[in-house]
C-alpha positions in Angstrom: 71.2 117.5 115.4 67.5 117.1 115.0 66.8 119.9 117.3 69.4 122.1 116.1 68.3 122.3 112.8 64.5 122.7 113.8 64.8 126.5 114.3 64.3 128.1 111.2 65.0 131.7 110.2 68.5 132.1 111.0 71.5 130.5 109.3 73.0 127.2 111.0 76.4 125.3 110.6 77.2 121.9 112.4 80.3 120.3 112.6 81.1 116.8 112.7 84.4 116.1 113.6 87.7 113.1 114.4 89.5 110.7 113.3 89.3 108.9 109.8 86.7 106.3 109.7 85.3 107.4 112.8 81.4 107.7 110.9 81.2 111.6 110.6 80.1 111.6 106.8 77.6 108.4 107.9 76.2 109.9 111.0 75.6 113.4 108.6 74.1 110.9 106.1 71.9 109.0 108.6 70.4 112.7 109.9 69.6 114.1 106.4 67.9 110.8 105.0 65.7 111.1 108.8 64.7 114.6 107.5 64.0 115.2 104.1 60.8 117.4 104.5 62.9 119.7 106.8 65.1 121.0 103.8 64.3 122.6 100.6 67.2 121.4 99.0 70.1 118.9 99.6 73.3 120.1 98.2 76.9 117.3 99.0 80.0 119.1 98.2 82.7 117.3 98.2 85.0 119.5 100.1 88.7 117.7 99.8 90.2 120.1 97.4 89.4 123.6 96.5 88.6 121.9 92.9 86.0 119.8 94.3 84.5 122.8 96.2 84.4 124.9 92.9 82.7 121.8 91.0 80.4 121.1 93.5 78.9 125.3 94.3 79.1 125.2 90.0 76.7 122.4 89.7 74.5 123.7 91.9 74.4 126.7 89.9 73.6 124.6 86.6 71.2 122.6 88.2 69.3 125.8 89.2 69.8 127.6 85.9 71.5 130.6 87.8 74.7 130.3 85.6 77.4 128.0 85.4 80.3 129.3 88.0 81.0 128.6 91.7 80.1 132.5 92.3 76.8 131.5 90.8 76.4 128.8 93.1 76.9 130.9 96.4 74.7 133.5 94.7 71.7 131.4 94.5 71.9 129.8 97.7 72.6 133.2 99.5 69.2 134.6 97.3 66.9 131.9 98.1 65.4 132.2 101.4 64.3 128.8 102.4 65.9 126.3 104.5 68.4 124.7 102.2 71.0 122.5 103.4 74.7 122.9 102.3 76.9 119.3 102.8 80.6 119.9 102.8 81.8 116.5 103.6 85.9 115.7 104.2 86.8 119.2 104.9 90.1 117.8 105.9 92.6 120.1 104.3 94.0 122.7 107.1 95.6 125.2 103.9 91.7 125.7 102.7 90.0 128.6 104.1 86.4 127.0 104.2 85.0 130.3 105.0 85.4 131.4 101.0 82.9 128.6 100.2 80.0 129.3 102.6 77.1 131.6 101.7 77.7 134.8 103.5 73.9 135.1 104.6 71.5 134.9 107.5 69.4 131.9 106.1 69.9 128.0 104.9 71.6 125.3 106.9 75.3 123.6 107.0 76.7 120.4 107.7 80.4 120.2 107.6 82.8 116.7 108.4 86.2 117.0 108.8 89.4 115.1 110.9 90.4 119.0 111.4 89.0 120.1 115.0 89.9 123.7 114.3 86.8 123.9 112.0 84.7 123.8 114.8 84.9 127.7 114.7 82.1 127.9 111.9 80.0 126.6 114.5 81.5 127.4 117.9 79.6 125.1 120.5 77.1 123.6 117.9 79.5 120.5 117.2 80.4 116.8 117.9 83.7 115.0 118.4 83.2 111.4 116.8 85.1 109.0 118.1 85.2 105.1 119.0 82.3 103.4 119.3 80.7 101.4 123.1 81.5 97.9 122.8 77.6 96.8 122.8 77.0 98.9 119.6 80.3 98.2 117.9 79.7 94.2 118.6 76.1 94.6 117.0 77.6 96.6 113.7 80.0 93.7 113.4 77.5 90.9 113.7 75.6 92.8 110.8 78.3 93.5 108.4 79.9 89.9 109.0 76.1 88.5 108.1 75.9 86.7 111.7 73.4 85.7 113.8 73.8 87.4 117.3 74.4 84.3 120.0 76.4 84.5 123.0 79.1 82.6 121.2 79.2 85.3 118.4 78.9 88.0 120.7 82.3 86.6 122.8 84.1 87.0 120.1 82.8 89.3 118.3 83.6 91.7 121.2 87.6 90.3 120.9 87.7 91.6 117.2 86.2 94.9 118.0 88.7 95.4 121.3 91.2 94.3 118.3 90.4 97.2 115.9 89.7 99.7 118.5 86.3 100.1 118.1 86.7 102.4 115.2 83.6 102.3 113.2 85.5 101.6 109.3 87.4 98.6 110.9 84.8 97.3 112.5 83.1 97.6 108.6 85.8 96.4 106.7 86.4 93.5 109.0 83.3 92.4 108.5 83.0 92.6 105.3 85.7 89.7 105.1 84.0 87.2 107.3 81.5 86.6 105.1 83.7 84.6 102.5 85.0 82.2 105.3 81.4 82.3 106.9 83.9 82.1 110.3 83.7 84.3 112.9 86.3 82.4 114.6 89.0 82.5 112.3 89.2 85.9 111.6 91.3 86.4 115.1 94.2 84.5 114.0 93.6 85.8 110.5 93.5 89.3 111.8 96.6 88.9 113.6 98.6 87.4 111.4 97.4 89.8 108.0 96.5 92.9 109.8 98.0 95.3 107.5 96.5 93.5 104.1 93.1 93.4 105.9 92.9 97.4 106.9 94.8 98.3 103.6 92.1 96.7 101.4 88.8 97.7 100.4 86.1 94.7 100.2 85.0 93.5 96.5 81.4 93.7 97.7 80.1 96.0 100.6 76.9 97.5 101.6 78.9 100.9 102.5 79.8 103.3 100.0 82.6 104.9 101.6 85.4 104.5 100.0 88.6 104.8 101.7 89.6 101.9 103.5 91.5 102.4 107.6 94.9 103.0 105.8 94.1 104.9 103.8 92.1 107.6 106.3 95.2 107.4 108.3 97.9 107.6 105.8 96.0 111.1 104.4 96.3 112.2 108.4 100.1 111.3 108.3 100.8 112.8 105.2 99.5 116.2 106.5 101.9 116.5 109.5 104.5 118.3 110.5 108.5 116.3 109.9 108.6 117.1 113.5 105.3 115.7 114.3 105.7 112.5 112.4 108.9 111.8 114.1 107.2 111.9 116.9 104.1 109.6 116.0 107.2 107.2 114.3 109.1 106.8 117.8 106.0 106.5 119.3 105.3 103.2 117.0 107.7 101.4 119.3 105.7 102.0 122.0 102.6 100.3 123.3 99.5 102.2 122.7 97.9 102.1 126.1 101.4 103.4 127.6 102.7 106.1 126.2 102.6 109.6 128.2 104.7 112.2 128.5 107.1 111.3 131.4 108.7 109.0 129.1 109.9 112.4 127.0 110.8 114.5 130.0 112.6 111.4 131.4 114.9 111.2 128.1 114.8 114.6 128.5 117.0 115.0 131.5 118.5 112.0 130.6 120.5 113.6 127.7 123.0 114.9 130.3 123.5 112.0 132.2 127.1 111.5 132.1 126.7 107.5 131.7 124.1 108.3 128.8 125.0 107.3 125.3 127.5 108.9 122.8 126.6 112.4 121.2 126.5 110.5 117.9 123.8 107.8 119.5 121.6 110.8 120.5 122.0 112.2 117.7 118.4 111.4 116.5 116.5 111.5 119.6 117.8 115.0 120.3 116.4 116.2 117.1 113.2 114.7 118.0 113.1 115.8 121.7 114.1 119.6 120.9 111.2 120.4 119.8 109.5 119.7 123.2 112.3 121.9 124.9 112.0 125.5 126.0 114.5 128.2 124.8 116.3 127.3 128.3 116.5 123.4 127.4 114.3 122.8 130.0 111.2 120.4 129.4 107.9 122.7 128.5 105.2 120.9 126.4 
């Protein structure tokens, strides 16, 4: 990103994008507060709901003294020609046509994050997928936020929790946030185990990261956005272990359906429903 955003004169988007809690907004944080003297001017925008979008372009407009509407906001930015930077963080909302909210110009920069990998066309090649993290550098963010000292005993384990939480960067966060009270690295496995649904559902009472959503929550805001068919699908697939689920297990059940020692019509009633929408218009399995 450095290097991207070191060529000046022409206008430039990144996009940061994956799952919930993967780091996006932190990685976008990390690269603006490394290069302050490379912008003019550091705008976040908040870009969850068209609301926040409009708020966010309107107080740039105040802050300037340009007026006091979004309009005003993409006016000023598209008539100041200097290397501003433009922050649209959680972009996450297919229905919003980002588009309407960037400065139609040739000048100023953009950072966008968003779980939505269809936004990478505002910046065609010029963008990242964020995903989990290598074990050596998700044990070490664990260590820090749990307030341990690295040893090869803390590492051991350490390295068990992160495996545990799938070395997505929020859980590895939140988990250690918890430690701390217990001062055990040891007992959080059986803790974790036994609570795992409390522990990713709440935020920490103190952290030293300011994001705000806890795993949960990132995922429930995924869920909620699908498609009836879609979470069907994810639902059935909560039966399954998550390092063995693949598609012949669909296009066996599949052909299965006519099987004539299969189950009653009314026993596949459901699975039907949910393997139709994998069928072609010839019944025939076509993903």
């Amino acid at each position: 990103m450095h290097y991207f955003f070191s060529n000046t004169g022409i206008q430039h988007t990144y996009v940061l994008h994956g799952l919930g809690g993967a780091g996006k907004t932190q990685i976008a944080l990390k690269f603006i507060k490394e290069s302050p003297s490379h912008f003019s001017d550091i705008f976040f925008i908040d870009a969850s709901t068209i609301a926040t979008i409009d708020t966010g372009l309107k107080n740039i407009a105040v802050l300037k003294d340009f007026g006091d509407s979004p309009q005003d906001g993409l006016l000023w930015l598209i008539s100041k020609l200097e290397e501003w930077l433009l922050f649209f963080d959680n972009a996450d909302d297919p229905s919003i046509n980002l588009n309407d909210f960037i400065p139609q110009c040739d000048h100023g920069n953009i950072i966008i994050t968003s779980r939505n990998p269809g936004l990478r066309v505002y910046a065609g090649f010029n963008s990242s997928l964020v995903s989990d993290m290598e074990e050596a550098y998700a044990v070490a963010l664990l260590l820090k936020s749990a307030l341990q000292e690295a040893t090869s005993h803390t590492e051991q384990i350490a390295a068990e929790i992160v495996k545990l939480v799938h070395y997505l960067p929020l859980a590895i966060v939140q988990a250690g946030a918890f430690i701390p009270k217990s001062q055990d690295l040891d007992g959080y496995l059986p803790l974790y185990m036994k609570h795992q649904a409390q522990l990713l559902s709440e935020k920490p009472t103190q952290s030293y990261d300011q994001y705000t959503w806890t795993v949960y929550t990132t995922w429930q805001m995924s869920f909620d956005r699908l498609t009836p068919p879609a979470a069907m699908f994810l639902q059935h697939c909560s039966f399954l272990h998550y390092n063995g689920i693949s598609e012949k297990i669909f296009s066996y059940a599949s052909e299965y359906r006519f099987s004539s020692d299969g189950p009653s019509e009314e026993e596949l009633k459901g699975p039907l429903e949910l393997l139709s929408h994998f069928l072609g218009p010839d019944g025939e399995w076509d993903l």
